[in-house]
Structures are given as C-alpha cells and as structure tokens.
C-alpha positions in Angstrom: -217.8 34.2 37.5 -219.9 31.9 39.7 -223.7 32.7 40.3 -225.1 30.5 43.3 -228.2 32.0 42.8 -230.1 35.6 42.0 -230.8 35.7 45.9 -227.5 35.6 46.7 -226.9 39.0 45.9 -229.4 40.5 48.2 -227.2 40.4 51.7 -228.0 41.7 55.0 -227.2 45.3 54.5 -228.4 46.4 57.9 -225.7 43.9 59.2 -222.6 45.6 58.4 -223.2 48.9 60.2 -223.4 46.7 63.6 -220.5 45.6 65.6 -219.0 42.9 65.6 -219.0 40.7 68.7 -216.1 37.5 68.8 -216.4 34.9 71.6 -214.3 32.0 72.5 -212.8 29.9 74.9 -209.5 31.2 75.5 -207.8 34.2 73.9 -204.7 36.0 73.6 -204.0 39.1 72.5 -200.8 40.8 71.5 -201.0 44.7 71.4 -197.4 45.1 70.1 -197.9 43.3 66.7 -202.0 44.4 66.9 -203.3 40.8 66.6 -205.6 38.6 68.7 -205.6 34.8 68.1 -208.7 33.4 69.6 -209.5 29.7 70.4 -211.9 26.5 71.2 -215.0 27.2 69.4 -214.9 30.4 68.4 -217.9 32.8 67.4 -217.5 36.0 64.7 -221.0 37.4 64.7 -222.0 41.0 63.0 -226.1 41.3 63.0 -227.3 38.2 61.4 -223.7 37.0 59.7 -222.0 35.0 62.2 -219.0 32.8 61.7 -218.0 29.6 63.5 -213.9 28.1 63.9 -211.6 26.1 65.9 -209.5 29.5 65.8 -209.8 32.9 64.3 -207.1 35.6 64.2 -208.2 39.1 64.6 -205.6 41.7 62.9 -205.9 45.8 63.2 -205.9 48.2 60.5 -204.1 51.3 60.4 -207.1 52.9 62.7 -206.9 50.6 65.4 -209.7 48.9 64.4 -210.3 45.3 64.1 -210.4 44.5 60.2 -209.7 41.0 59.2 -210.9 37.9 60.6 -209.0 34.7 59.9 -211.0 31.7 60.7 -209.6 28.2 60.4 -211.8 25.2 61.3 -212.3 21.2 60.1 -214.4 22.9 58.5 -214.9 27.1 59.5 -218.3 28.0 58.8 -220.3 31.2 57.5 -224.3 32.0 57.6 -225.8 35.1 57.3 -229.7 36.1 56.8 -230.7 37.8 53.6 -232.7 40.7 53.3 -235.2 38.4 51.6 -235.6 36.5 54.6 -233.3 33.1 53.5 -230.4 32.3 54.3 -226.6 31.7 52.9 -224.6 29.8 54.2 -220.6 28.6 53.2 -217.6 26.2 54.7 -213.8 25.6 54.4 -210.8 24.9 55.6 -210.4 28.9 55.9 -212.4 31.6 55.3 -211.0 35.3 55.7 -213.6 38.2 56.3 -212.2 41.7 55.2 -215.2 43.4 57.1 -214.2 47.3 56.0 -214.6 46.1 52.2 -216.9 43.3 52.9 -215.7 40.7 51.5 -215.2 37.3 52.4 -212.7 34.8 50.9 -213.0 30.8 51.4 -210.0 29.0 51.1 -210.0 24.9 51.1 -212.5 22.7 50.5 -215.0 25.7 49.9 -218.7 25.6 49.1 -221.6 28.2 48.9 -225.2 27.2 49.7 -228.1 29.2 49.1 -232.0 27.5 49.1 -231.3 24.2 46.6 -228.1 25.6 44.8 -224.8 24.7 46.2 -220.9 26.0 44.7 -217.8 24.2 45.4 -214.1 25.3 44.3 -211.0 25.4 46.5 -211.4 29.0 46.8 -214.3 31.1 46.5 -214.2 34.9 46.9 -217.8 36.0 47.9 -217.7 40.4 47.4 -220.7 41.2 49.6 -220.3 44.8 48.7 -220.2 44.7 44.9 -222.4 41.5 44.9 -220.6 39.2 43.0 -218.9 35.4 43.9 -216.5 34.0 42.5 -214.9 30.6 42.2 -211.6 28.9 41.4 -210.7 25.4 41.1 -206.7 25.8 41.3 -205.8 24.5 37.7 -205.7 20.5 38.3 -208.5 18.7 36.8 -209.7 17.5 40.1 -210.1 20.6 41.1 -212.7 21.9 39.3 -215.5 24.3 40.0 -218.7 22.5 40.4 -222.5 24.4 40.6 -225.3 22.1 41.4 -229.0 23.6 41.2 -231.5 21.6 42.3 -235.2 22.0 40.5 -238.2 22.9 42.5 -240.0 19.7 43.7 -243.4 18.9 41.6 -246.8 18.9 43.6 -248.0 15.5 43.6 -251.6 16.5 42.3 -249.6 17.4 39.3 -248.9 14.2 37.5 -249.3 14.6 34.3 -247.8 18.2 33.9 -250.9 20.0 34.4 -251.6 22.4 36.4 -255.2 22.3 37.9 
C-alpha cells in the first residue's frame, strides 16, 4: 500500500456525478467496434478532474456509455481539486480512467503529487472510490517504489526551535 498523503483520500466527490467533456484536435470515431480514438492535445475533464494526452481512446460499456479513457502522452497527465481545496496531481506514460468504478490506473514512468509528498512506481493504481493508492515497482531492483515527503519549512523567527 502506498499513502501519498492523508489528503489524498479526500477527492472531489461532487465531480463524478458531472459529465464528462473530451476535446481534441481531430477525432475519429468508430460506432461498429464502440470506440473513439481522439488526437493532438487532447482534454478529459469531469468537474474539477481533467486529464491531458497526445491521444486518448474512449471505449463503451455494455450501456452505450462512454466508460474507459485511455490516455497516452510523453508524459499524459492527471489533476483534480480536492474537497479540501488542494490539489492532486499524477503523470505517465499511460494512465487509464475506469470512470463507472473510479479508478484510475498509471502505467509507465508514474508519479503521484499531493502538497510536498510525491510517489513514483511504474504503475500506480489510484481507487478514487474506496480511497486507497497503490504502487508497484515491477520486480527489478531499479524499479522500485519510491515516497518522498518533504517537511514543512521552519519560520525564520524560529531559530533556535522555539516557538515565540
């Protein structure tokens, strides 16, 4: 289990019963097979999450409905506001957003910032809905998961450790 940081479990609720909105360049869309493969600078945004690619492949569930977003970008990017007020923010070579179960999974070069902390693994699964990320460094040494917090910057009246 990988914890970026308590706030990150406090999403933007509000933000998943809002549509979602994708613009792009160009598009194409192919009703047999249910998928639409967007292109140049691409733009996934539901309420305050939004999600920036080189390309992003839409596919249909069983409804009809537009359910997973492929995004694939040097690198694809994810922010969304909290309800606290800050802000998360991730990046990789792919990041997938299953929007009926919320959950979005980074694939490639992956990291998860949130205030000072930052996460990075080759893949990170980020479960908006049950509130938990996880992180994976695919088994090679190099590869390792890596968590980085960064303590709070000291006032400068407070020298000595005292607090005045």
């Amino acid at each position: 289990m990988l914890l970026v940081s308590a706030n990150v479990y406090a999403q933007g609720e509000a933000d998943f019963s809002k549509a979602i909105e994708l613009t792009a360049g160009h598009e194409e869309l192919d009703i047999k097979n249910n998928r639409l493969l967007l292109t140049d600078n691409v733009t996934v945004k539901q309420g305050t999450l939004e999600i920036k690619a080189d390309r992003v492949e839409a596919l249909r569930n069983a409804d009809q409905q537009a359910d997973t977003f492929i995004a694939e970008g040097n690198p694809a990017t994810y922010t969304q506001q909290l309800d606290d007020g800050s802000t998360i923010s991730a990046q990789a070579d792919r990041i997938t957003y299953y929007q009926a179960r919320e959950v979005l999974e980074l694939v490639g070069n992956a990291q998860v910032s949130q205030g000072s902390s930052r996460s990075s693994a080759q893949i990170i699964t980020y479960d908006l809905a049950q509130q938990t990320v996880s992180a994976s460094g695919e088994g090679s040494e190099n590869n390792r998961v890596t968590t980085i917090f960064t303590p709070p910057k000291k006032k400068k009246d407070d020298k000595n450790g005292s607090n005045n």
